[in-house]
C-alpha positions as CSV (number, residue, x, y, z in Angstrom):
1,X,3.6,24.9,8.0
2,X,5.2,20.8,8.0
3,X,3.7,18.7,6.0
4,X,0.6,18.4,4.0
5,X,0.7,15.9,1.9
6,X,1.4,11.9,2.1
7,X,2.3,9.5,-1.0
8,X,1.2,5.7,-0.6
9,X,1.4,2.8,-2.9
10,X,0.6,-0.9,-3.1
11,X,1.2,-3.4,-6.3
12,X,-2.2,-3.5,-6.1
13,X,-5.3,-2.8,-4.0
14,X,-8.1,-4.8,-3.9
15,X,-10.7,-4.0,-1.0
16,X,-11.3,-6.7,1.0
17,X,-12.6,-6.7,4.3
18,X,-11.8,-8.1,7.6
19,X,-12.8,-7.8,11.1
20,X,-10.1,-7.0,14.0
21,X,-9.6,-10.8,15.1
22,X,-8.6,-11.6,11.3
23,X,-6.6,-8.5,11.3
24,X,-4.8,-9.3,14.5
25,X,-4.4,-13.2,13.2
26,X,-2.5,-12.0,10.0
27,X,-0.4,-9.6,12.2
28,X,0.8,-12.6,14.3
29,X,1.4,-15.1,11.7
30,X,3.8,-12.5,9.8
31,X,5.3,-11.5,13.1
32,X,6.2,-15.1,13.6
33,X,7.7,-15.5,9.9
34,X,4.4,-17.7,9.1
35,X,3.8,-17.0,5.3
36,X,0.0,-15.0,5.1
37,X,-2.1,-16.2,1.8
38,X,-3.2,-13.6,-1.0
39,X,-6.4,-13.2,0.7
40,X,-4.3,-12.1,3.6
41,X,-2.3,-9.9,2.0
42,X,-5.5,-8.0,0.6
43,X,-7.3,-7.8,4.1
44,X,-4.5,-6.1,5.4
45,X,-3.6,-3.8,2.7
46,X,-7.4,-2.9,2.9
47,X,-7.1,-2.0,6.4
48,X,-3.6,0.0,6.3
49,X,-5.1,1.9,3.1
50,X,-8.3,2.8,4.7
51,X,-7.1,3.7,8.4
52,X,-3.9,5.7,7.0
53,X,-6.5,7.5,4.5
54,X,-8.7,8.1,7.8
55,X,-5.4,9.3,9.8
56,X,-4.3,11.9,6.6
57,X,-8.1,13.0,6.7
58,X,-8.4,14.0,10.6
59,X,-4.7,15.7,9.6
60,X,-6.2,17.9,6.8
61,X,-3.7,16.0,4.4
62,X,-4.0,15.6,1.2
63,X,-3.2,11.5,0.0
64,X,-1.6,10.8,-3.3
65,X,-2.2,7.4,-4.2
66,X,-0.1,5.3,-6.6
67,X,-1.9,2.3,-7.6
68,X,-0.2,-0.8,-9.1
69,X,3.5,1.0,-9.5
70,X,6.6,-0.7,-11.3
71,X,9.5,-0.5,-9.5
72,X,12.9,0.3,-10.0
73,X,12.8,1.0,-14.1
74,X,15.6,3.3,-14.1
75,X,17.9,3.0,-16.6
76,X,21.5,3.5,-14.9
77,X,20.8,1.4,-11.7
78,X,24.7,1.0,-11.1
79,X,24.2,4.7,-11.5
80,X,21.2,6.2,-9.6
81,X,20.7,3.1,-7.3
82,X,17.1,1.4,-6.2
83,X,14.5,3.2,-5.3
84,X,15.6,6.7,-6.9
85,X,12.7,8.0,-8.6
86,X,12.4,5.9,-11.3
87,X,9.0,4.1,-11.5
88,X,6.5,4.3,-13.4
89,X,2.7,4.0,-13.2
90,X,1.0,0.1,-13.9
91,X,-2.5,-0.1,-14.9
92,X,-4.9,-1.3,-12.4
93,X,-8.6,-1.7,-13.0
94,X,-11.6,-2.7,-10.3
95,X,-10.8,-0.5,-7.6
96,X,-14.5,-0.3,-7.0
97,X,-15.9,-2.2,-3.3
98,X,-17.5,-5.9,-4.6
């Protein structure tokens, strides 16, 4: 059967747009070890979020979506290590388009 569902997560998501040449700009300047602004940072999350949400769509997945996570809260991390299965769920509000 494989797989059928997909998990992504961001600190935060705020939708903001950007057309290719922005997107292709921000690529490069990361690629080069150039540091991208907040603004930046949002237009490409935007884009990842909505073409990966397009890609588990056409693949009859179903996307669960963690918005705003904590990391790494565990407990025991000499223990159980980073990145174990320990966060836990922030609260992020205006998801909604501007």
């Amino acid at each position: 059967m494989g797989c059928k569902a997909a998990d992504i997560s961001f600190g935060a998501v705020e939708y903001t747009e950007a057309d290719e040449a922005t997107l292709d700009s921000i690529l490069q300047k990361a690629l080069n070890g150039e540091a991208i602004t907040s603004e930046e940072a949002k237009q490409w999350q935007t884009e990842i979020f909505v073409a990966l949400n397009g890609l588990y769509k056409t693949c009859n997945f179903a996307s669960q979506v963690h918005f705003g996570p904590m990391r790494n809260n565990t407990p025991y991390p000499s223990q159980t290590g980073l990145d174990t299965g320990f966060d836990s769920m922030g609260d992020q509000t205006g998801l909604g388009k501007n």
